[in-house]
GUVO-128663 format. One record per residue (C-alpha): residue number from 1; residue in one letter; y, z, x. Coordinates in nm, 2 decimals. Each point is the difference from the previous one (the first is absolute). Example, Ala and Ser with C-alpha at 12.3 -4.5 7.8 and 13.67 -1.06 7.14 Angstrom:
2
+-----+------+--------+--------+--------+
: pos : code :      v :      w :      u :
+-----+------+--------+--------+--------+
:   1 :    a :  -0.45 :   0.78 :   1.23 :
:   2 :    s :   0.34 :  -0.07 :   0.14 :
+-----+------+--------+--------+--------+
//
This chain:
359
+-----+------+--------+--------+--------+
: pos : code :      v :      w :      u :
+-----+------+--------+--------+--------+
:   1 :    x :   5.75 :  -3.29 :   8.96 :
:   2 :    x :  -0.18 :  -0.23 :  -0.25 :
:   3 :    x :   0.17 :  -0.28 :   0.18 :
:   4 :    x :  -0.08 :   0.07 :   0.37 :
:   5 :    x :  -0.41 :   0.04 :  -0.13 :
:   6 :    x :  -0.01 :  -0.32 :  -0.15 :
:   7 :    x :   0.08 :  -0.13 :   0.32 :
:   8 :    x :  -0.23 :   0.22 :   0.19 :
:   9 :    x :  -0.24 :  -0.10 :  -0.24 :
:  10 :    x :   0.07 :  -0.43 :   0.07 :
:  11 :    x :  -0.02 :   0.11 :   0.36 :
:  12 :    x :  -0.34 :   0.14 :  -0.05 :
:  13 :    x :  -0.11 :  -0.31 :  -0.15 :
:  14 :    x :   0.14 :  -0.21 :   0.23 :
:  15 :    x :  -0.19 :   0.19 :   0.29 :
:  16 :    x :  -0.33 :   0.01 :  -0.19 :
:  17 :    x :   0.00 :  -0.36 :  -0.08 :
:  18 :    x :   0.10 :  -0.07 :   0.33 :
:  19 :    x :  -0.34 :   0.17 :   0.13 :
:  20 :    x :  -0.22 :  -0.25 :  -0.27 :
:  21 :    x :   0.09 :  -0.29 :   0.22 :
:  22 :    x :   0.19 :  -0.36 :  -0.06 :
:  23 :    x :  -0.18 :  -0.11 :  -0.33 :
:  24 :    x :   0.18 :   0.34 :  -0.18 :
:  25 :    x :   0.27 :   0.13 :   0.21 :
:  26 :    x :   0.32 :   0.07 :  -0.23 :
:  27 :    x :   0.24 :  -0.26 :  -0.03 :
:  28 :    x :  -0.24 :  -0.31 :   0.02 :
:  29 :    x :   0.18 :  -0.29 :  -0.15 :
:  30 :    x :  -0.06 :  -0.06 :  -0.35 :
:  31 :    x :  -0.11 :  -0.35 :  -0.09 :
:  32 :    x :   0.24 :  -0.20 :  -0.19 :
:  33 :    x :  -0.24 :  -0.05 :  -0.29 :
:  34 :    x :  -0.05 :   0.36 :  -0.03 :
:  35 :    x :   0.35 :   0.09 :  -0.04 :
:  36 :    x :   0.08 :  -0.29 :  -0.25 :
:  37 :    x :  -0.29 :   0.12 :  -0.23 :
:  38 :    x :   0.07 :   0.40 :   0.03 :
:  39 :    x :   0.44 :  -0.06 :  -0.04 :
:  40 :    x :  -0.12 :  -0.27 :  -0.30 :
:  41 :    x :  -0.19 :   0.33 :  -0.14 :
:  42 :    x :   0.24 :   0.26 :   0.10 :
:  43 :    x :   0.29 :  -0.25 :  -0.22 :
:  44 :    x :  -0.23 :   0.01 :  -0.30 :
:  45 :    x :  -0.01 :   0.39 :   0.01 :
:  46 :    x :   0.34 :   0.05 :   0.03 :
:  47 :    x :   0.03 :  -0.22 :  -0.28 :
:  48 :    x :  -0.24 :   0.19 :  -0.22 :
:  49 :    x :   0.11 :   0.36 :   0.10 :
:  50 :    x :   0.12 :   0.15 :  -0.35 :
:  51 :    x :   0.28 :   0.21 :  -0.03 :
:  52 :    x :  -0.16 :   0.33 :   0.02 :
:  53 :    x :  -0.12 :  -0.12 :   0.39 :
:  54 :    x :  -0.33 :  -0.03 :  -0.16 :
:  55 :    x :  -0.26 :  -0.33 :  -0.03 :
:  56 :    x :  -0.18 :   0.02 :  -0.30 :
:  57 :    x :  -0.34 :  -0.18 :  -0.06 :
:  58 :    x :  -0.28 :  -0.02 :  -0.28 :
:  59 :    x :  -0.18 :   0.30 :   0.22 :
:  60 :    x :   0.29 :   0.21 :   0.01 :
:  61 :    x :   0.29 :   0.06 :   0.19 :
:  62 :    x :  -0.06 :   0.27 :   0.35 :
:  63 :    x :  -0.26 :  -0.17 :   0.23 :
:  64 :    x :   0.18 :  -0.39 :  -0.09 :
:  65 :    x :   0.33 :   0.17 :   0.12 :
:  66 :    x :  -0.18 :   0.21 :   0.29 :
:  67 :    x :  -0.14 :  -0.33 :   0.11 :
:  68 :    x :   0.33 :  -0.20 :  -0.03 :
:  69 :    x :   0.19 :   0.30 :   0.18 :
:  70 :    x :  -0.24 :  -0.03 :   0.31 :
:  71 :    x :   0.08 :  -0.40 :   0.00 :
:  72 :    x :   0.38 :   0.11 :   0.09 :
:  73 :    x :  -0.09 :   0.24 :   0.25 :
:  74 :    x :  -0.26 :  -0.24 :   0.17 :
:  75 :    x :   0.26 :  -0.27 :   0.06 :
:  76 :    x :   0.15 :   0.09 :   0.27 :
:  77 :    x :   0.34 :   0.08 :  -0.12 :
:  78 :    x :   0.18 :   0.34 :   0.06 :
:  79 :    x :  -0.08 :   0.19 :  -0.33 :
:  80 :    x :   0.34 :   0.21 :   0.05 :
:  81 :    x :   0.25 :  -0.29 :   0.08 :
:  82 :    x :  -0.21 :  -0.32 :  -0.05 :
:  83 :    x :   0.04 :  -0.21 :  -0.29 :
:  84 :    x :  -0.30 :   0.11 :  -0.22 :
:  85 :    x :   0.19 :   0.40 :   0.01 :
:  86 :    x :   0.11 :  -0.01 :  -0.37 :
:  87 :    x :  -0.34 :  -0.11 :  -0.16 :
:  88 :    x :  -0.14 :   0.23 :   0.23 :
:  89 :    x :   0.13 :   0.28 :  -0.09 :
:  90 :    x :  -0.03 :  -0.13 :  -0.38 :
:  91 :    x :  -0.38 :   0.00 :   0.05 :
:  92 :    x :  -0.02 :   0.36 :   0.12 :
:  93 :    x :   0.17 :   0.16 :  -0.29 :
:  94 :    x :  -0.20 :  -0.22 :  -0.24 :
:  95 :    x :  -0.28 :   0.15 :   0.18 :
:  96 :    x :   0.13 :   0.38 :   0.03 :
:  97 :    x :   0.05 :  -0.05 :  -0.41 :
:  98 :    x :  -0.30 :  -0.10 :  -0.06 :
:  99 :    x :  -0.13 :   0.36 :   0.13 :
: 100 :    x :  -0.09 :   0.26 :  -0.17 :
: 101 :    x :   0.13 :   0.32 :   0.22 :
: 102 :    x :  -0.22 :   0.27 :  -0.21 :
: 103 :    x :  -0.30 :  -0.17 :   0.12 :
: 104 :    x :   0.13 :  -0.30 :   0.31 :
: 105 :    x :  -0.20 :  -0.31 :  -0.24 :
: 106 :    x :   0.17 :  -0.28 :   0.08 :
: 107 :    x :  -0.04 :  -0.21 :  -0.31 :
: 108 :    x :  -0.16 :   0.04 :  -0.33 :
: 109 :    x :   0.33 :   0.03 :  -0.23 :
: 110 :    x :  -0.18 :  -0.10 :  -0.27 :
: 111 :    x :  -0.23 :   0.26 :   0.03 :
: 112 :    x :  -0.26 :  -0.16 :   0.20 :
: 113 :    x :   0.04 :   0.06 :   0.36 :
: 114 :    x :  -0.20 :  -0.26 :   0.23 :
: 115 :    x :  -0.10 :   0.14 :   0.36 :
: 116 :    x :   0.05 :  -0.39 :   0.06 :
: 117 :    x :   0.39 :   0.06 :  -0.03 :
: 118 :    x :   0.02 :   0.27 :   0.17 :
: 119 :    x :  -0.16 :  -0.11 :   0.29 :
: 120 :    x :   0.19 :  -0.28 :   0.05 :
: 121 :    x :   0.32 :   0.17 :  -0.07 :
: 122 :    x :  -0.12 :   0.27 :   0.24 :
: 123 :    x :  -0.05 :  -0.27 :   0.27 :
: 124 :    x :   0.33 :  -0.15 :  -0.10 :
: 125 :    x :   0.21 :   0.37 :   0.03 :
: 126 :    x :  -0.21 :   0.08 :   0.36 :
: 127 :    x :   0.15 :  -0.34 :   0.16 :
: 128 :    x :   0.29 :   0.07 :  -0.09 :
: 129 :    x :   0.04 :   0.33 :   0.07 :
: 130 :    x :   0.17 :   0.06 :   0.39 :
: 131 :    x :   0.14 :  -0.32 :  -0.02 :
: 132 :    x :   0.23 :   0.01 :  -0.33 :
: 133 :    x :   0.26 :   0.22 :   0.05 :
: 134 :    x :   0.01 :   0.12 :  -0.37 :
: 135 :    x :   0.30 :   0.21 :   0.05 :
: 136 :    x :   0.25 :  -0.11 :  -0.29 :
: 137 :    x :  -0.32 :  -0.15 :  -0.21 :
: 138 :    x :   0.13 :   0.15 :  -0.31 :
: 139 :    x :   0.35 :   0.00 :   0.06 :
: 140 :    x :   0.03 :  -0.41 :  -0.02 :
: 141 :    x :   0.16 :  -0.19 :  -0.29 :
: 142 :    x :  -0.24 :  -0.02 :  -0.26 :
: 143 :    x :  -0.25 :   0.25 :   0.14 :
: 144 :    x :   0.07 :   0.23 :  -0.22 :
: 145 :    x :  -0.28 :   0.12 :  -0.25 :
: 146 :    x :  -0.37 :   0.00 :   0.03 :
: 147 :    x :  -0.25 :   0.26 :  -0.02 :
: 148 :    x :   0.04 :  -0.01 :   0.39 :
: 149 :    x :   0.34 :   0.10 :   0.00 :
: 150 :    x :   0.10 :   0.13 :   0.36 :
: 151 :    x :  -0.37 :  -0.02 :   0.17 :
: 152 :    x :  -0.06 :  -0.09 :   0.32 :
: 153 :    x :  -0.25 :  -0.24 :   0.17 :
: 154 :    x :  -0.19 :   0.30 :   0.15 :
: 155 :    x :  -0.01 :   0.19 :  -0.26 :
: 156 :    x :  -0.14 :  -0.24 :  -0.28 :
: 157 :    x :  -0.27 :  -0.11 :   0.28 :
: 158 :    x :  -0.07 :   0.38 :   0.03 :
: 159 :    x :  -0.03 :   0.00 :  -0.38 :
: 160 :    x :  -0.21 :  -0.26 :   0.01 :
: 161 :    x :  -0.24 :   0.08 :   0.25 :
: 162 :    x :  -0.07 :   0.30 :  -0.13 :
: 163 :    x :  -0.13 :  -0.17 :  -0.35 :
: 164 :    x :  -0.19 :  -0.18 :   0.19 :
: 165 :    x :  -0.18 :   0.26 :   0.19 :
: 166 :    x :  -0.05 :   0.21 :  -0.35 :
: 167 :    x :  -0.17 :  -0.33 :  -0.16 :
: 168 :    x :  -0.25 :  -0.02 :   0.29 :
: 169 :    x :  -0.08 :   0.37 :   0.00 :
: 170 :    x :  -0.10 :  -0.02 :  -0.38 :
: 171 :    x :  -0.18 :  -0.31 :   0.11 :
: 172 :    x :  -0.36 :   0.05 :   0.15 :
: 173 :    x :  -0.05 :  -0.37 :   0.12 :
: 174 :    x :   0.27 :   0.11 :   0.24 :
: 175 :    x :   0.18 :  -0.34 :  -0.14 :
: 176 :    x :   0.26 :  -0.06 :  -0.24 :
: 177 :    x :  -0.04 :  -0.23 :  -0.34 :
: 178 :    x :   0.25 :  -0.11 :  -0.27 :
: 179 :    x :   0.11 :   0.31 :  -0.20 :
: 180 :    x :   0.09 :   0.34 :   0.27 :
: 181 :    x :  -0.25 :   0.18 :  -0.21 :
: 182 :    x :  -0.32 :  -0.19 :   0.00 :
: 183 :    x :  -0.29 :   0.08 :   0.21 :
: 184 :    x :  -0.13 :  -0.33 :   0.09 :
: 185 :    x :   0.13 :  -0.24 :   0.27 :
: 186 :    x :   0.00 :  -0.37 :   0.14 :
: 187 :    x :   0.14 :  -0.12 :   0.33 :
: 188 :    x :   0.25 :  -0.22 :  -0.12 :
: 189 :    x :   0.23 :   0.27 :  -0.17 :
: 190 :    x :  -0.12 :   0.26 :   0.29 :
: 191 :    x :   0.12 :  -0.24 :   0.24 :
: 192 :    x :   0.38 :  -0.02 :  -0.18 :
: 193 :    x :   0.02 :   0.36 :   0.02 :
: 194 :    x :  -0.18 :   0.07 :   0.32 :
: 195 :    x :   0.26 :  -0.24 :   0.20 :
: 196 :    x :   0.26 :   0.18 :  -0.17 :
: 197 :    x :  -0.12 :   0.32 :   0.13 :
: 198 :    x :  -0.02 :  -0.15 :   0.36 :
: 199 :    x :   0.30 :  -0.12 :   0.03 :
: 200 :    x :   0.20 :   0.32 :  -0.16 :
: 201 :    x :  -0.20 :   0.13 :   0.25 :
: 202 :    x :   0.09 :  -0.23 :   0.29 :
: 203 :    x :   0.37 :   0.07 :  -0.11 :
: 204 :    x :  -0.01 :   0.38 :   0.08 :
: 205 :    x :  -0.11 :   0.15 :  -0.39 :
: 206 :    x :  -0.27 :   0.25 :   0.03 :
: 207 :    x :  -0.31 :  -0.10 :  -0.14 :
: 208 :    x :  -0.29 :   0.21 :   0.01 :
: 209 :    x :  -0.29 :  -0.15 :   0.24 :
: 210 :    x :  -0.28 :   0.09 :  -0.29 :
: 211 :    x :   0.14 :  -0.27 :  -0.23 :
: 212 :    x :   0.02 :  -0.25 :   0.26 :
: 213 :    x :  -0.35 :   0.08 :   0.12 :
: 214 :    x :  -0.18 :   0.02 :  -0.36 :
: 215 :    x :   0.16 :  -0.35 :  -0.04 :
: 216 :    x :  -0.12 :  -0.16 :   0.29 :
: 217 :    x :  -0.37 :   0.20 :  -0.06 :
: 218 :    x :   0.03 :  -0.19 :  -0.39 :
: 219 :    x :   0.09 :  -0.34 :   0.21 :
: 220 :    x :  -0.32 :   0.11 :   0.21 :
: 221 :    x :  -0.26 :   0.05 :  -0.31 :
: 222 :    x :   0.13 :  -0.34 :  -0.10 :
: 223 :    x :  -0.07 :  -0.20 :   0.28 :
: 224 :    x :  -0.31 :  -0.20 :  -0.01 :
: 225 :    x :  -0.26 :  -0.06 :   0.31 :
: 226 :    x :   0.16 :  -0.40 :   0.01 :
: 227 :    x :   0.34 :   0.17 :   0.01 :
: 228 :    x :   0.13 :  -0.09 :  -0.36 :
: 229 :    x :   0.17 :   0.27 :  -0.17 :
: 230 :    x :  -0.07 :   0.02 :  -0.31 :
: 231 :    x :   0.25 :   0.04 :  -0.29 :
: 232 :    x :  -0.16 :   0.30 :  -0.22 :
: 233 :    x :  -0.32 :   0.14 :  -0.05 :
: 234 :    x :  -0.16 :  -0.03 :   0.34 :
: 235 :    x :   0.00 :  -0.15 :   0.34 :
: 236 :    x :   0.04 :  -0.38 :   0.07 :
: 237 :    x :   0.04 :  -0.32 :  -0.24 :
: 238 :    x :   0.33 :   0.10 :   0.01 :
: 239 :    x :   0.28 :  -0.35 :   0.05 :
: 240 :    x :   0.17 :  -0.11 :   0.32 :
: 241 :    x :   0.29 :   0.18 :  -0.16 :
: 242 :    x :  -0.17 :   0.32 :   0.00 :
: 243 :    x :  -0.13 :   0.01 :   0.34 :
: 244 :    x :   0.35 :  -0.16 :   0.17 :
: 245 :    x :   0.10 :   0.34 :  -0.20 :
: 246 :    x :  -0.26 :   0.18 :   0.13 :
: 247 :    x :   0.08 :  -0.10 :   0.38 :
: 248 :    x :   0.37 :   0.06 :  -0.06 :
: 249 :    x :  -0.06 :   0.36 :  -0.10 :
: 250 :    x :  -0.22 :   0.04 :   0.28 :
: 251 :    x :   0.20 :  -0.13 :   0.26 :
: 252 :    x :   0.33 :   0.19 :  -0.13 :
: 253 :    x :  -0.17 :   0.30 :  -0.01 :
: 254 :    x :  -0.12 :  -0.01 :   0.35 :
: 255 :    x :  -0.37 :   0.01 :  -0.05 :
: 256 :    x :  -0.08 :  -0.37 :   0.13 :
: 257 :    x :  -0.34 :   0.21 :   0.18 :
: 258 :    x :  -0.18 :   0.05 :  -0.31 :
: 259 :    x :  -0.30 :  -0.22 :  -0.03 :
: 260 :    x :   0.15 :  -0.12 :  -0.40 :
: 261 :    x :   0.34 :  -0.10 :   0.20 :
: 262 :    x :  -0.22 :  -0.19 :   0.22 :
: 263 :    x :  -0.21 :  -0.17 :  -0.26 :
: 264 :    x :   0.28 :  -0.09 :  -0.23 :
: 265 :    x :   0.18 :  -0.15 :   0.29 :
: 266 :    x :  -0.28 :  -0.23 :   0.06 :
: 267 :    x :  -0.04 :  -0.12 :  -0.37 :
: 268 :    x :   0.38 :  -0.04 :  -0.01 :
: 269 :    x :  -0.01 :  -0.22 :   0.37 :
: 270 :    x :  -0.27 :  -0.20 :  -0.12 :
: 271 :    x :   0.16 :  -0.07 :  -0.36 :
: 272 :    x :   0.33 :  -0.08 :   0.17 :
: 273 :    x :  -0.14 :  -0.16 :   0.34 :
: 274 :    x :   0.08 :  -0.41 :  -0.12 :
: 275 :    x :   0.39 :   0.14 :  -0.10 :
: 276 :    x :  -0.06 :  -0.20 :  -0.32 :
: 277 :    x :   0.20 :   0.15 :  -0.35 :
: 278 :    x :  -0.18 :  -0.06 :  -0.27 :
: 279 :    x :   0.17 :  -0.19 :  -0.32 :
: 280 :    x :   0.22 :   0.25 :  -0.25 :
: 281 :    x :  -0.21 :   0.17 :  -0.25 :
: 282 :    x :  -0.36 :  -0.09 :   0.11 :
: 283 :    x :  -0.12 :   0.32 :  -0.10 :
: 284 :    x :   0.25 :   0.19 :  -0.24 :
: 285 :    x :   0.28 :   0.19 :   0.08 :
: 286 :    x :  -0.13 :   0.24 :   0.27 :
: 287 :    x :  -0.25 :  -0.30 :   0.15 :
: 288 :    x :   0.05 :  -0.30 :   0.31 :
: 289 :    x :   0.36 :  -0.16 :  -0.07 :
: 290 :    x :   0.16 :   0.29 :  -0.22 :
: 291 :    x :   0.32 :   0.17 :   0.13 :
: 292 :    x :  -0.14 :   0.32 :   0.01 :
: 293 :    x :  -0.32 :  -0.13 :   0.25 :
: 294 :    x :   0.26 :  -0.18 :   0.19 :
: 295 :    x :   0.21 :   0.34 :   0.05 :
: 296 :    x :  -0.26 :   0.19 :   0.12 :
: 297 :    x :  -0.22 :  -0.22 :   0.24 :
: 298 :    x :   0.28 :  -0.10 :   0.21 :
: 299 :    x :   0.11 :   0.37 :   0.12 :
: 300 :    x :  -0.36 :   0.05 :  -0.01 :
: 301 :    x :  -0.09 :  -0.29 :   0.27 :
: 302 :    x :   0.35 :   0.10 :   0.19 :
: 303 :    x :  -0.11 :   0.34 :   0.01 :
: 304 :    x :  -0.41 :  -0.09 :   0.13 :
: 305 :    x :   0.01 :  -0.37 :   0.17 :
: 306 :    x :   0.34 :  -0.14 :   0.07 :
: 307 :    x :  -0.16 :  -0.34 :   0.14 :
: 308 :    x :  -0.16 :  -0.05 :  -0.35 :
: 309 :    x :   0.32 :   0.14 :  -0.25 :
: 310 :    x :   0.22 :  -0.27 :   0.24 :
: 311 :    x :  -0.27 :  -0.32 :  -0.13 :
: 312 :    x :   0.03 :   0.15 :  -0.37 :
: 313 :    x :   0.34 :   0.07 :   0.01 :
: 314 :    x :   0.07 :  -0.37 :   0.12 :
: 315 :    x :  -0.20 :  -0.14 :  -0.31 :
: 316 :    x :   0.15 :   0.26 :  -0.20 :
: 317 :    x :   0.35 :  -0.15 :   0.06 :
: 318 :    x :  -0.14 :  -0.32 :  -0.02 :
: 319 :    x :  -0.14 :   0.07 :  -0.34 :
: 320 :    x :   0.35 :   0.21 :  -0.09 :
: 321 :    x :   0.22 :  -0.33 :   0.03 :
: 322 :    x :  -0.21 :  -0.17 :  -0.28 :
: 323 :    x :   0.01 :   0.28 :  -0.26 :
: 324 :    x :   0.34 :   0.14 :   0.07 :
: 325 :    x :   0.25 :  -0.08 :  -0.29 :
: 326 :    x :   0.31 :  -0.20 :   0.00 :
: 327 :    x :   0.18 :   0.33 :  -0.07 :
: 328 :    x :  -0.17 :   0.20 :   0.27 :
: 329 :    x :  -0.28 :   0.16 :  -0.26 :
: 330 :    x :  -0.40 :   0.00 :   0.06 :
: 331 :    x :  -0.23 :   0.02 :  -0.32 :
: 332 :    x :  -0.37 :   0.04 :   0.10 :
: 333 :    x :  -0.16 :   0.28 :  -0.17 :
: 334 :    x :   0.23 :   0.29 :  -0.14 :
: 335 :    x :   0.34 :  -0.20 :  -0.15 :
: 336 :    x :   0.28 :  -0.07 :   0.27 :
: 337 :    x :   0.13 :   0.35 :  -0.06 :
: 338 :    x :  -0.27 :   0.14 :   0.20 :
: 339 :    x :  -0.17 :  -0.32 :   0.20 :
: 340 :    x :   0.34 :  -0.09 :   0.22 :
: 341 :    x :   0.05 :   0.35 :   0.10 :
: 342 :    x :  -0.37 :   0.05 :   0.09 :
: 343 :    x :  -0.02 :  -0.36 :   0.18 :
: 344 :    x :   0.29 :   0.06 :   0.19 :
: 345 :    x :  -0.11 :   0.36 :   0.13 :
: 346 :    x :  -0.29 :  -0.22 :   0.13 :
: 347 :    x :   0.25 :  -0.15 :   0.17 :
: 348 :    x :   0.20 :   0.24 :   0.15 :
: 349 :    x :  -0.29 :   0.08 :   0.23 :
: 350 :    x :   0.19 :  -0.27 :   0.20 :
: 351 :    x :   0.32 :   0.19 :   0.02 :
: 352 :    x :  -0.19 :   0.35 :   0.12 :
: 353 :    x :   0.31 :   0.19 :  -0.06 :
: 354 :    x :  -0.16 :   0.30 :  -0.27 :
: 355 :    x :  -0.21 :   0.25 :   0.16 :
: 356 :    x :  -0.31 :  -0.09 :  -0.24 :
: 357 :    x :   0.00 :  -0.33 :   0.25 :
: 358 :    x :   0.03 :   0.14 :   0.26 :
: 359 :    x :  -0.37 :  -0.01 :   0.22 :
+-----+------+--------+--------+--------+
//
């Protein structure tokens, strides 16, 4: 059954993108210099993939390993049968160990959980979901042990949705910050855990309509009259990273008629309109050049102006070839644990084969 609504769900997308028109229809050819870069970057993560299925960075280990997980399953390849299967399914039972199943944090071994993880290990576990046939997960050579032992897909992104919705309730920003328990917010972790939340959604998890709509209300109150989102605090001076997240949520969420959408769109168009990229680490780590900008304004420019995210995205390759390693890594902001992942999720807009790239 799991089987026969993957393909239903391919089929879907196939007939959706059809309806977008030529410039996004499924199964546009790749260019050649995309596919070099993204199999250079795939090589070096199957390289660095550690025994327990994990990768491991200075930050941590869930959202590097969430990120590197939706790398595979944006390439293309049959996840089942193709020939990224084993890390694969590595990937997911690092992630379901790294669960806690009293309380569904994904992360936070050591005692500190990050929202940050768990969103992106969220995200990770939603794509996945429907079109990894987990069946035998636990049963494979070497799978055995874990604090995951013998959970499913479904049920760790039930688990985990369900920490996610008790954070926000405690929260009254209607946003999400670092630690589950704090009452504060900023966009940047909201937007981690918020696309999580989407896409479990998407996927066919239950997730109650309040927490999505107090989240896009905080995304609301932090929109400024130019159409910056702001970071935390307030509306507006926010980055270009913060509003591509800003227009992302929006436009995943399905509310591209609120005046904020609107506005942030136009700020983000206008930033993006010459296609330029701006050098690696301008700004910092979340600022024009880092990995973590790159990730998120190129869904957000697919998702709001598909004219403008095809001029970036051809700098953006441009730019790629001259950074890209020798062994397939990218360093920019975070460490190559964490920038190739992120850079080639940017990427995989191209390939347009997850759901969160879908238009």
């Amino acid at each position: 059954m799991r089987l026969i609504l993957s393909a239903l769900v391919v089929l879907l997308a196939v007939a959706a993108a059809r309806a977008e028109g030529p410039l996004v229809k499924y199964g546009d050819p790749v260019p050649r210099d995309v596919r070099e870069i993204y199999d250079a970057g795939i090589r070096y993560l199957l390289k660095t993939q550690d025994a327990s299925g994990a990768w491991k960075s200075q930050y941590g280990i869930p959202a590097p390993t969430g990120m590197a997980l939706m790398v595979l399953l944006a390439s293309g390849e049959d996840p089942n049968f193709g020939p990224y299967r084993t890390p694969i399914r590595r990937a997911i039972r690092a992630l379901l160990n790294e669960q806690d199943s009293a309380v569904g944090y994904i992360g936070g071994a050591d005692g500190n959980p990050s929202m940050y993880h768990h969103g992106f290990a969220m995200l990770a576990l939603a794509e996945a979901y429907g079109v990894v046939d987990d069946r035998g997960l636990w049963s494979e050579p070497g799978a055995q042990g874990g604090k995951g032992q013998g959970r499913s897909i479904g049920k760790a992104l039930e688990l985990a949705v369900r920490a996610a919705v008790t954070a926000n309730k405690k929260n009254p920003t209607g946003g999400w910050h670092y630690g589950p328990e704090m009452t504060s917010a900023d966009t940047s972790v909201s937007g981690a855990v918020l696309m999580g939340l989407l896409a479990a959604r998407n996927s066919g998890i239950e997730v109650p309509d309040e927490t999505i709509d107090r989240a896009i209300k905080y995304y609301g109150s932090m929109t400024g009259g130019n159409g910056s989102v702001g970071y935390s605090g307030g509306p507006g001076h926010g980055t270009e990273a913060t509003t591509s997240i800003g227009v992302l949520v929006f436009s995943i969420a399905r509310r591209q008629a609120l005046p904020q959408y609107k506005a942030a769109k136009t700020y983000l168009e206008k930033a993006s309109g010459g296609g330029a990229v701006a050098a690696a680490g301008q700004m910092g780590v979340r600022g024009p050049g880092s990995s973590y900008e790159h990730y998120y304004r190129a869904q957000a420019l697919f998702q709001c102006d598909v004219s403008i995210w095809e001029k970036w995205n051809t700098s953006f390759i441009k730019t790629l070839k001259s950074q890209q390693a020798k062994d397939g890594s990218v360093t920019l902001s975070y460490g190559a644990e964490v920038d190739t992942p992120l850079t080639l999720l940017a990427m995989a807009v191209n390939y347009k084969f997850l759901p969160v790239y879908e238009r």
